[in-house]
C-alpha positions in Angstrom: 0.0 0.0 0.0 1.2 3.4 -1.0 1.1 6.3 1.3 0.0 9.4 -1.2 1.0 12.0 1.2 4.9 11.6 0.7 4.5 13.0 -2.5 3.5 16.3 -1.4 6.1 19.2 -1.3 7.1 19.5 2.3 5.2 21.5 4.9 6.7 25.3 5.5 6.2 27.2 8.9 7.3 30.9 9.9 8.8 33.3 7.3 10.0 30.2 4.9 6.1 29.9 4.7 5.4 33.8 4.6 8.1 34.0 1.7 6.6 30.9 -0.6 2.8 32.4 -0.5 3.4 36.3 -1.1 3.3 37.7 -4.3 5.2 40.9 -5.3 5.3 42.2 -8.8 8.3 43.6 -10.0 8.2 47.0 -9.5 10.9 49.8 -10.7 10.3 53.2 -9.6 11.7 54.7 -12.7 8.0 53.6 -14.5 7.0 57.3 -13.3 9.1 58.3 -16.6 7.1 56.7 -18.7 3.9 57.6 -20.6 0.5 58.1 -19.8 -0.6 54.6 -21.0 2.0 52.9 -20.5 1.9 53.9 -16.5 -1.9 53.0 -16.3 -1.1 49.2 -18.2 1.5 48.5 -15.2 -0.8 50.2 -12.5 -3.0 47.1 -12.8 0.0 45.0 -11.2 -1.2 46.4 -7.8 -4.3 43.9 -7.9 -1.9 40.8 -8.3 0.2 42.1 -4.6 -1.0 39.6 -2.2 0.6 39.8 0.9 0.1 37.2 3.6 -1.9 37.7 6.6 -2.8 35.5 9.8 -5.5 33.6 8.0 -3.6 32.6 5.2 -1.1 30.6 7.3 -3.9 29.1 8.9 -5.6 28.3 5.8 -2.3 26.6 4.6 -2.0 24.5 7.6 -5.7 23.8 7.6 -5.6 22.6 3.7 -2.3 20.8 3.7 -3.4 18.4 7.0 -7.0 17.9 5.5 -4.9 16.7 2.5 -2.6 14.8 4.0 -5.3 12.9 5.9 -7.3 12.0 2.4 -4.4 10.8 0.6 -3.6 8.6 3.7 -6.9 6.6 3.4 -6.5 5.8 -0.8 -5.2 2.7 -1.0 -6.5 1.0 2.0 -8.7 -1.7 2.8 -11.5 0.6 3.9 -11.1 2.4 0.6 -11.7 -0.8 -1.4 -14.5 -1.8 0.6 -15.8 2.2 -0.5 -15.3 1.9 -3.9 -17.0 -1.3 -3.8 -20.1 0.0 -1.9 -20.2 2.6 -4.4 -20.5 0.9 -7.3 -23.3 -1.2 -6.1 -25.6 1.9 -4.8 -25.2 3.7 -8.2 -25.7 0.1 -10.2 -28.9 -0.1 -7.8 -30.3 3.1 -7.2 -29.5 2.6 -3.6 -28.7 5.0 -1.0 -24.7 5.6 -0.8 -23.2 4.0 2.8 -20.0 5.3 4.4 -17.1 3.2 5.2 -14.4 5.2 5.4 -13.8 7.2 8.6 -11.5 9.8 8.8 -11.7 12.5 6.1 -12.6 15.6 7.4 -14.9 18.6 6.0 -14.4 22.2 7.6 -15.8 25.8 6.4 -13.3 29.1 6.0 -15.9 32.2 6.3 -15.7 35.4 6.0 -16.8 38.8 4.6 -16.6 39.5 0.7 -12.8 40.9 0.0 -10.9 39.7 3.0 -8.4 37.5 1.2 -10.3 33.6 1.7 -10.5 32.6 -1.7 -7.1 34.5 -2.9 -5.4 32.6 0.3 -6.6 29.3 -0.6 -6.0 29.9 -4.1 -2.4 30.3 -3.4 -2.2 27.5 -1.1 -3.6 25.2 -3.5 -0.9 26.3 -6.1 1.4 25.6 -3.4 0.2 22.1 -3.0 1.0 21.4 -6.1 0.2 20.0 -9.6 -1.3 16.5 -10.0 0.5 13.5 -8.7 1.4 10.4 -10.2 1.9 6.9 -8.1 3.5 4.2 -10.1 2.7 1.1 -7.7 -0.4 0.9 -8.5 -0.5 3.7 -10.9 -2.6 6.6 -10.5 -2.8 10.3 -10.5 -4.1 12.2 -7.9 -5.1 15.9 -7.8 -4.0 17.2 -4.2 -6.7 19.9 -4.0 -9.3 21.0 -6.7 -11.5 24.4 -6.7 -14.9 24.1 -7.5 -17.5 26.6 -7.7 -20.4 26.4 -6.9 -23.8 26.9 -8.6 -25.5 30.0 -8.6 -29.0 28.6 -8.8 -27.7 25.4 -6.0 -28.4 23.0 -8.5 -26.9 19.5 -7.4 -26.4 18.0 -10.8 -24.9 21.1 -11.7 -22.4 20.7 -9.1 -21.7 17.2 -9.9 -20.7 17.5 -13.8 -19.0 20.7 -12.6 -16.8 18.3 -10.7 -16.1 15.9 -13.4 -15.1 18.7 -16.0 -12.7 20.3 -13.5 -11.0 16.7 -13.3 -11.2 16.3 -16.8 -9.3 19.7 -17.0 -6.8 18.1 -14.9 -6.6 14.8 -15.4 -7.5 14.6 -19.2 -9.9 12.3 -18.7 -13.8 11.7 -20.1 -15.7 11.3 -16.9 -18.1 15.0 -17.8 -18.9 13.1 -21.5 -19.7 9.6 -20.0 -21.9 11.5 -16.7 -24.0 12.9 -19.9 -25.1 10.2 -21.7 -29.5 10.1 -22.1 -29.7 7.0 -19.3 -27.7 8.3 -16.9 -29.6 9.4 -13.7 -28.6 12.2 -11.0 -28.2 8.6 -8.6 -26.0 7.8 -10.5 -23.8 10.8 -11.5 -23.4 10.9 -7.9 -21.8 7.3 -7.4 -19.6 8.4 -10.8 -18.5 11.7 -8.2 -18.1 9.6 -5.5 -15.7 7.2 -7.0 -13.9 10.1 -9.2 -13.4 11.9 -5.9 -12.3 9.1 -3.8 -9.6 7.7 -6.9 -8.4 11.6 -8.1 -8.9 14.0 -5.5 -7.1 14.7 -2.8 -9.3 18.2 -1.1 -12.7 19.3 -2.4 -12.8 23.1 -2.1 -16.3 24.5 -2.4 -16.2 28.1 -3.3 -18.7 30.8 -2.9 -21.0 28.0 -0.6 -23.6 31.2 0.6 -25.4 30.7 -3.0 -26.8 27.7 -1.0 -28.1 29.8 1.3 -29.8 32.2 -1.1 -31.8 29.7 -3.3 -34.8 27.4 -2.3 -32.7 24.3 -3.7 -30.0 25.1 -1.1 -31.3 22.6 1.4 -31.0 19.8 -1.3 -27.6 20.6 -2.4 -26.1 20.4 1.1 -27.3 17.0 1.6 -25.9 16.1 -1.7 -22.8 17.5 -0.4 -22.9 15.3 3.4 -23.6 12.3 0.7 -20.3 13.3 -0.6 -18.9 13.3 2.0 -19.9 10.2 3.7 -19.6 8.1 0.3 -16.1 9.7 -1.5 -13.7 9.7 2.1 -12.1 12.9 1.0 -11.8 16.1 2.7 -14.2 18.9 1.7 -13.5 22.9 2.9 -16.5 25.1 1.9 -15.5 28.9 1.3 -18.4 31.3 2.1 -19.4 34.6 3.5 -20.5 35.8 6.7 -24.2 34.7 5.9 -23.7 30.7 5.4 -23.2 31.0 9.6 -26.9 30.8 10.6 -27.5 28.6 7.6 -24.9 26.1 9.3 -26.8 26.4 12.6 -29.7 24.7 12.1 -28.7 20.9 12.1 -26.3 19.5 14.4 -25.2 17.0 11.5 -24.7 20.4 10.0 -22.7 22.6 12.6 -20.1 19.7 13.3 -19.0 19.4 9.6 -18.8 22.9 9.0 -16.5 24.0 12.0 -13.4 25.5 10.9 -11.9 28.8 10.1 -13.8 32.5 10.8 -12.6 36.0 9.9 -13.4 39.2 10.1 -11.8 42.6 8.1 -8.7 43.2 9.2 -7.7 45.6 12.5 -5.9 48.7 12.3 -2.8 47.2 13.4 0.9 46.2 12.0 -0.5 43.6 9.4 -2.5 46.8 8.0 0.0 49.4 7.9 2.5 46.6 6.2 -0.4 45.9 3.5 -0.3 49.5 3.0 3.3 50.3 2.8 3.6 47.7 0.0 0.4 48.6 -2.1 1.5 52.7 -1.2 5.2 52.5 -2.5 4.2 51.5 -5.9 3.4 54.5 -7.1 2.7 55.3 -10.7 2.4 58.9 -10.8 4.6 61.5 -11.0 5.3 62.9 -8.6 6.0 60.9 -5.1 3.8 60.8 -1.9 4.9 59.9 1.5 2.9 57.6 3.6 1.8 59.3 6.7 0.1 58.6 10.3 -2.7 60.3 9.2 -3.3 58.4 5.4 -3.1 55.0 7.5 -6.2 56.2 9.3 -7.8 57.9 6.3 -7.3 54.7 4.4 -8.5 52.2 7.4 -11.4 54.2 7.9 -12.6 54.6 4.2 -11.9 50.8 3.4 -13.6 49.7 6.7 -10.1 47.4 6.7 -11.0 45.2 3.7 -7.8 44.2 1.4 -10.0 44.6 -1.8 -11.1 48.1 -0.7 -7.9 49.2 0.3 -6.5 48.0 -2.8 -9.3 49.5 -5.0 -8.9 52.6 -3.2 -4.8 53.0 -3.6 -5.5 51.4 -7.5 -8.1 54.3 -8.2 -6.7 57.2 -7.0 -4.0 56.6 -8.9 -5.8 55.8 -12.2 -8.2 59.0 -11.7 -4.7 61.2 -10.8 -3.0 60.1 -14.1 -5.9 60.9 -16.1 -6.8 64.4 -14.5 -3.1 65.4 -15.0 -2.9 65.6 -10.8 0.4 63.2 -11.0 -0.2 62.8 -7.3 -1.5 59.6 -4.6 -2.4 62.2 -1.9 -5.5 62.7 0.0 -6.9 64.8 -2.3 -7.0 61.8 -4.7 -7.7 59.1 -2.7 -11.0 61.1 -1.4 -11.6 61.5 -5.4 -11.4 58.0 -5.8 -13.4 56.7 -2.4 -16.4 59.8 -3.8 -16.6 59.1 -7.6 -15.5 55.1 -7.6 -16.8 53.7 -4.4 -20.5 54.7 -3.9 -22.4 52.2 -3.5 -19.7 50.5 -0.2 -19.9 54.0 1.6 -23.2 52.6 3.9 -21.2 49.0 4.1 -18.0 51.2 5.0 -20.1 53.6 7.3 -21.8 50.5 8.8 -18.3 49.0 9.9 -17.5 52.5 11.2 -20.3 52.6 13.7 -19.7 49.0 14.9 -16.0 48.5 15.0 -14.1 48.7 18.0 -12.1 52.2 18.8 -9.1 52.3 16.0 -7.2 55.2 17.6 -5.3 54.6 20.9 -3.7 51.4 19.8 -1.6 52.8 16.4 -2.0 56.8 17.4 -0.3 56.2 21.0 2.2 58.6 20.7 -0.1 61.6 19.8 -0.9 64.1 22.6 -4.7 64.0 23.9 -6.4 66.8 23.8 -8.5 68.7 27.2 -12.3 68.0 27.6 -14.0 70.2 25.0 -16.7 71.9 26.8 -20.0 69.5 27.2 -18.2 66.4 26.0 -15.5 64.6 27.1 -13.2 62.9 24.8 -11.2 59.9 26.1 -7.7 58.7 24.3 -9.7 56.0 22.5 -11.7 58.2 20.4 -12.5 57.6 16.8 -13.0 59.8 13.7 -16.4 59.3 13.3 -17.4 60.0 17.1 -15.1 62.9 16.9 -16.8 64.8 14.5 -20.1 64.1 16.4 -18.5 65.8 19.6 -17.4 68.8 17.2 -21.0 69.3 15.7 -22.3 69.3 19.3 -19.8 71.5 21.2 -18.9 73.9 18.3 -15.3 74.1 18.6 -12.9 74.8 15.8 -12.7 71.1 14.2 -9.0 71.5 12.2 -7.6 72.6 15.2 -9.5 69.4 17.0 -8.6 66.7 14.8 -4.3 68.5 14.7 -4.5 67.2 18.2 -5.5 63.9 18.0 -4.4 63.1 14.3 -1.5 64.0 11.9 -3.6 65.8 9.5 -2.9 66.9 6.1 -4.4 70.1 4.9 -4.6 70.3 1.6 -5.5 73.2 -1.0 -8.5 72.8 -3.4 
């Protein structure tokens, strides 16, 4: 009997790890010289920066031991006894029985722009390409992304299966699955066995459209058949609103613990995201990163990577166009007013509930004395800032000078 996991690349921890899963563009700061177009072509190369964060080491470690625990079980006793079992409920029209114990299925949530699915795309390319066993011969595919169906149609989900391995594997499992007298039953034992002989990790991506259609409920027990009858690991990426969904079962909570995330705080993972999405700058003239554009850029991204990075990407773009040449405030408030409409209640939602942002990173600024009917403590934020302002009437520049770096600019 083979063990399958040996053929994975070797596990990383620490910076080794850090190192292998960011990505970094080449970037030369002597682009500024060239034209127009040209400048606006290479500014797209801030979109493909992917800088690590907590959650993708986690993710890594998470995917790589689910992996590792799949492969493990091909090849076994219990695994022939599976295959067999499988063959006979989709020959029969019988329900599918689990053997196989072991395989584990987990969920990675969290909001819309936070890095999941980027993370576990890299991890997945850092897994590696298909692996090939010579005794017995087979190829296996360590971890393979599906999405899944808008509309939560199970037999969509199924051939979508079988034409990602075909991608992979070169096989004809999608044209045999399609033949007139071939049943949803049995496309499922087909799934099962592909998924047990090919796959390593199922990844399940964008698993809240289950949530938002009728058919939902039918295509997550399709999915706990899966499970059950294929012995492979399955991780379902989702948003925030697959949590209550997940709730209702107890079959359904305990195969969908895993991973949880939130935005990111305003703290030394987001002024390193910042530094390295700021410095590549691609207009003319240079801007310095200050104290007070980290807070301007936390607060107006609600401290969501894609924001921020749509934000940085878009001032920019909108500066080179206008002839401004510059990343300043004056562009980046350009960019949040003309490019980002329709997040400013999202962004202004976070504001209200998110934890105070300012005594943590802003520690060395001087506080300022009680203004007049309110009292304002070191742990104030913008927005309840301004709200003391409107109520006392004081001179607000000279109120934000003492509890932020700001930058006044001319219009």
């Amino acid at each position: 009997m083979s063990d399958y996991s040996e053929l994975l690349p070797k596990m990383l921890f620490g910076e080794e790890l850090r190192n292998e899963l960011q990505i970094l563009p080449e970037y030369d700061d002597s682009v500024k010289n060239l034209d127009a177009s040209t400048r606006l072509l290479k500014l797209m190369d801030i979109y493909k920066v992917f800088v690590p964060q907590n959650l993708s080491l986690e993710i890594y470690h998470k995917l790589y031991m689910m992996t590792v625990m799949s492969l493990q079980q091909k090849g076994t006793v219990d695994a022939t006894r599976q295959l067999n079992e499988n063959h006979r409920a989709m020959t029969s029209n019988k329900e599918y029985r689990g053997i196989i114990t072991g395989a584990s299925s987990c969920t990675v949530i969290g909001p819309s722009g936070c890095g999941k699915t980027t993370s576990v795309q890299r991890v997945v390319e850092m897994l590696g390409g298909t692996i090939t066993n010579t005794q017995p011969y087979r190829k296996i595919i360590p971890a393979l992304i599906v999405s899944t169906p808008f509309d939560a149609n199970y037999r969509g989900l199924l051939l979508e299966i079988l034409i990602c391995v075909d991608n992979e594997l070169g096989t004809e499992y999608y044209k045999a699955a399609c033949k007139s007298n071939v049943n949803a039953q049995q496309i499922l034992g087909m799934v099962c066995q592909v998924a047990h002989l090919h796959i390593g990790t199922l990844i399940l991506d964008e698993i809240q459209f289950l949530v938002q259609h009728r058919a939902g409920t039918t295509l997550y027990k399709m999915i706990l058949q899966l499970i059950n009858a294929s012995g492979i690991s399955v991780v379902m990426v989702g948003t925030e609103e697959c949590l209550d969904y997940f709730d209702q079962a107890p079959q359904m909570a305990r195969r969908t613990t895993g991973l949880q995330y939130c935005n990111m705080g305003y703290d030394v993972e987001f002024k390193e995201l910042c530094q390295e999405l700021f410095h590549r700058q691609y207009t003319k003239n240079t801007s310095e990163l200050t104290e007070g554009i980290y807070v301007w850029l936390y607060e107006h991204s609600a401290g969501n990577i894609a924001n921020l990075t749509a934000l940085i990407h878009d001032a920019q773009e909108l500066s080179i166009m206008d002839g401004n040449e510059c990343l300043d405030i004056t562009s980046l408030t350009k960019a949040y007013d003309n490019r980002m409409q329709m997040l400013h209640g999202y962004i202004e939602s976070k504001k209200s509930k998110r934890k105070k942002t300012s005594s943590k990173p802003l520690n060395d600024i001087d506080i300022l004395e009680p203004v007049e009917t309110e009292t304002i403590t070191d742990d104030v934020n913008v927005v309840e800032l301004a709200e003391i302002i409107k109520k006392s009437g004081v001179n607000a520049i000279e109120t934000y000078k003492k509890y932020f770096n700001v930058e006044e600019v001319v219009v």
